[in-house]
PAZANU-467544 format. One record per residue: residue number from 0; x, y, z of N, C-alpha, C in turn; residue in one letter; chain. Coordinates in steps of 0.1 Angstrom, whole numbers. Layout:
BEGIN
NODE   nr    n_u    n_v    n_w   ca_u   ca_v   ca_w    c_u    c_v    c_w  rest  kette
NODE  NUM      X      Y      Z      X      Y      Z      X      Y      Z     a      A
...
***
This chain:
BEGIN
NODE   nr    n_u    n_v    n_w   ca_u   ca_v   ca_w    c_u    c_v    c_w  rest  kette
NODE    0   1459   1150    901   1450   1146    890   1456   1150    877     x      A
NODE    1   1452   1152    866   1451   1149    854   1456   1166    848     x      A
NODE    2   1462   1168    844   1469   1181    839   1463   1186    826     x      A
NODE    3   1456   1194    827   1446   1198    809   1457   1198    800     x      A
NODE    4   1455   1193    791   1460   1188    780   1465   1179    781     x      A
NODE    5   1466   1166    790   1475   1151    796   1473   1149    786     x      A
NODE    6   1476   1138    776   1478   1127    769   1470   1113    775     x      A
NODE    7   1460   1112    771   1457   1097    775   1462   1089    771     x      A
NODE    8   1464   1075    781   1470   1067    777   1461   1056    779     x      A
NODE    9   1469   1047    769   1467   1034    771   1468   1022    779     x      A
NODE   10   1462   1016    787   1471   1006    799   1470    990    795     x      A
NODE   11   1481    985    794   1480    970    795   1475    963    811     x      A
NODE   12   1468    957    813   1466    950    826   1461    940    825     x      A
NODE   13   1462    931    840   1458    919    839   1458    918    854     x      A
NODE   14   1451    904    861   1452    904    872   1442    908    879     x      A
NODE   15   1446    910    893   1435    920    904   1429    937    897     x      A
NODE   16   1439    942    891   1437    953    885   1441    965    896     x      A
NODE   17   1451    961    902   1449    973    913   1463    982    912     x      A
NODE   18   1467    980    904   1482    989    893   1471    997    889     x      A
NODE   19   1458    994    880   1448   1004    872   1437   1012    879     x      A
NODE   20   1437   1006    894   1432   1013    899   1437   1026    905     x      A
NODE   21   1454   1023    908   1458   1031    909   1459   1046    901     x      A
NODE   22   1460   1041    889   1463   1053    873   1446   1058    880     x      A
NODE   23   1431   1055    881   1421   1057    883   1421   1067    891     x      A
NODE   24   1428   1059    906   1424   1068    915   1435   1084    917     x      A
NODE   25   1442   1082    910   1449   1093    904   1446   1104    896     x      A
NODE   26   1431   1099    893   1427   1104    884   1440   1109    863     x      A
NODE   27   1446   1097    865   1454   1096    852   1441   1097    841     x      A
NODE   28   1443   1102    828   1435   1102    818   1442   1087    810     x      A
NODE   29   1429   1074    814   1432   1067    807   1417   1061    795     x      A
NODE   30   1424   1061    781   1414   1061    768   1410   1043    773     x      A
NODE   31   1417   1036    775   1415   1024    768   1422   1012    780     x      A
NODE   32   1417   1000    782   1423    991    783   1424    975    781     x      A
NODE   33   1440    969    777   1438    958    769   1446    953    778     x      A
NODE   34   1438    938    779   1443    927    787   1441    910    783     x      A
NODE   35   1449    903    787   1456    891    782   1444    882    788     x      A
NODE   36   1436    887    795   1423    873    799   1413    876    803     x      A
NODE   37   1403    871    809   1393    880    817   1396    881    835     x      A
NODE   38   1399    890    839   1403    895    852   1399    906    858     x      A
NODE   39   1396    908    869   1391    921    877   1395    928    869     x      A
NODE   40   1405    930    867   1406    948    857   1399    953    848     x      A
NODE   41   1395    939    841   1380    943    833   1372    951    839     x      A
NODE   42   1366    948    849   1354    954    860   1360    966    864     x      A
NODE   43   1373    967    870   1378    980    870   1375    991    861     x      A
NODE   44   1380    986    848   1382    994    838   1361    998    836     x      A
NODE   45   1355    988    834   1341    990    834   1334   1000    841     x      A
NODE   46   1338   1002    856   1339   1010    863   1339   1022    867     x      A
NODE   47   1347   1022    859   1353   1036    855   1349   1042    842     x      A
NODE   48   1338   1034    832   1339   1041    822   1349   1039    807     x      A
NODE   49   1360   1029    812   1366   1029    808   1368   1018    795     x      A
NODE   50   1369   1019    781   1361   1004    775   1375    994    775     x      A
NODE   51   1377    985    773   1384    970    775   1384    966    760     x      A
NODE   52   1396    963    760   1399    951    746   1408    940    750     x      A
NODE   53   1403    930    745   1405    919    753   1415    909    744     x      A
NODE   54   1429    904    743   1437    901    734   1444    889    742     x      A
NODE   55   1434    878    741   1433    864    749   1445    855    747     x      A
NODE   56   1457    855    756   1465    845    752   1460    833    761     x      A
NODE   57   1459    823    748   1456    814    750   1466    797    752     x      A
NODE   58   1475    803    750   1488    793    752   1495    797    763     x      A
NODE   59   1498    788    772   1510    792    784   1521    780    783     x      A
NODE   60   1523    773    776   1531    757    771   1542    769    761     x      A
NODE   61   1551    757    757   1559    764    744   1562    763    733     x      A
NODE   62   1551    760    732   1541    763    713   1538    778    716     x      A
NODE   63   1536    787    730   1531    795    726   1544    805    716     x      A
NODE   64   1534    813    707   1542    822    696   1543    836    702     x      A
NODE   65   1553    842    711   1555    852    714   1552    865    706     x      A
NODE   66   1556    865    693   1559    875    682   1545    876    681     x      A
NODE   67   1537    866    675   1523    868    669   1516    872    680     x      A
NODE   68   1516    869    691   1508    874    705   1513    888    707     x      A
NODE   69   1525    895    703   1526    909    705   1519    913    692     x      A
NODE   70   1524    909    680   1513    913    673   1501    921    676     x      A
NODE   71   1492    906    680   1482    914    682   1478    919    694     x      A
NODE   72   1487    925    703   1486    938    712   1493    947    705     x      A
NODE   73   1496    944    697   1500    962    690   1490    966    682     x      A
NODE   74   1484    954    672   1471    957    666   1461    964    677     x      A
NODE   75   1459    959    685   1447    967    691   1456    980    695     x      A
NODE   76   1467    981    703   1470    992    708   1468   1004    698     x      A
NODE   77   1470    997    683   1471   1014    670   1456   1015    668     x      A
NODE   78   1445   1005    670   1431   1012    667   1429   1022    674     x      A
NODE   79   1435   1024    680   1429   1035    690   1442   1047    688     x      A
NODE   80   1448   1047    682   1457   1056    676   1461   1069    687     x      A
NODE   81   1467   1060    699   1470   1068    709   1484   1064    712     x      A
NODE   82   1500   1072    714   1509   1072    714   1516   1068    729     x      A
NODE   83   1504   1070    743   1511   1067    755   1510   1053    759     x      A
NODE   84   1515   1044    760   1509   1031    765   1517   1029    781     x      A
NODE   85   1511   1027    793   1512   1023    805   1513   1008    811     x      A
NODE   86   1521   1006    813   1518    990    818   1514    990    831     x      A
NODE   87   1503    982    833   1495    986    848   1496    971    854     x      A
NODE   88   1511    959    852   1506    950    857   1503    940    846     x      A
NODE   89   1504    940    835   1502    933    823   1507    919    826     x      A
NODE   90   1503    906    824   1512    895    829   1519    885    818     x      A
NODE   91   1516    895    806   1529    889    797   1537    895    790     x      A
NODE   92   1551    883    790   1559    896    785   1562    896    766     x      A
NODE   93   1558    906    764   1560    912    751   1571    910    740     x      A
NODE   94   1575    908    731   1589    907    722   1592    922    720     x      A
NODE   95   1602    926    714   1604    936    710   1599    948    703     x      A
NODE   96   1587    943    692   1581    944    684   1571    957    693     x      A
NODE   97   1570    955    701   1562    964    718   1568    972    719     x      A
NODE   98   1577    971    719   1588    986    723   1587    992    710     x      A
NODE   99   1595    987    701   1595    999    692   1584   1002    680     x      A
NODE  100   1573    996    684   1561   1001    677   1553   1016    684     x      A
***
C-alpha cells in the first residue's frame, strides 16, 4: 500500500481502465484523473472516489494539432498543482511539452 507521506499522483488513462485499477488496487495515493474520452476509467476513477477531468480529443485524422492537445493536458494536469503524473494506459501520445512541463 501507500507509504505515509507518498506523493499523490496524477494518472492519465483511457480505455478499459484496468492500468488504474491496478495503481487502486495497490492502494497507490491517486489525487486525480484525466483522460482523452469517456471510457470505463471514468467509472473506475468514480469508484474510487476519485474526481476525473476529462480533456476530449476530438480529432483522430491529421488536422489533428498535437502541441495544442498537450497543451491542454498540461493545463489540467497544473490545476491541481501536483508534481507526480502516472500514465495508466493513456491512449495518446503527447509532444514534448509533457515531459518537460
Amino acid at each position: 500500500g501507500a507509504s505515509p507521506g507518498e506523493p499523490p499522483a496524477q494518472c492519465l488513462a483511457s480505455g478499459s481502465g484496468t492500468i488504474l485499477q491496478a495503481f487502486f488496487d495497490a492502494e497507490l495515493p491517486v489525487a486525480v484523473v484525466v483522460v482523452d474520452r469517456a471510457c470505463a476509467a471514468v467509472d473506475r476513477a468514480a469508484d474510487a472516489g476519485v474526481p476525473v477531468e476529462l480533456v476530449e480529443r476530438t480529432s483522430f485524422g491529421p488536422e489533428f494539432d498535437r502541441d495544442a492537445y498537450t497543451h491542454r493536458v498540461v493545463d489540467a494536469l497544473k490545476r491541481h498543482e501536483i508534481d507526480l503524473v502516472a500514465m495508466a494506459g493513456f491512449g495518446t501520445i503527447l509532444s514534448q511539452e509533457s515531459a518537460s512541463s
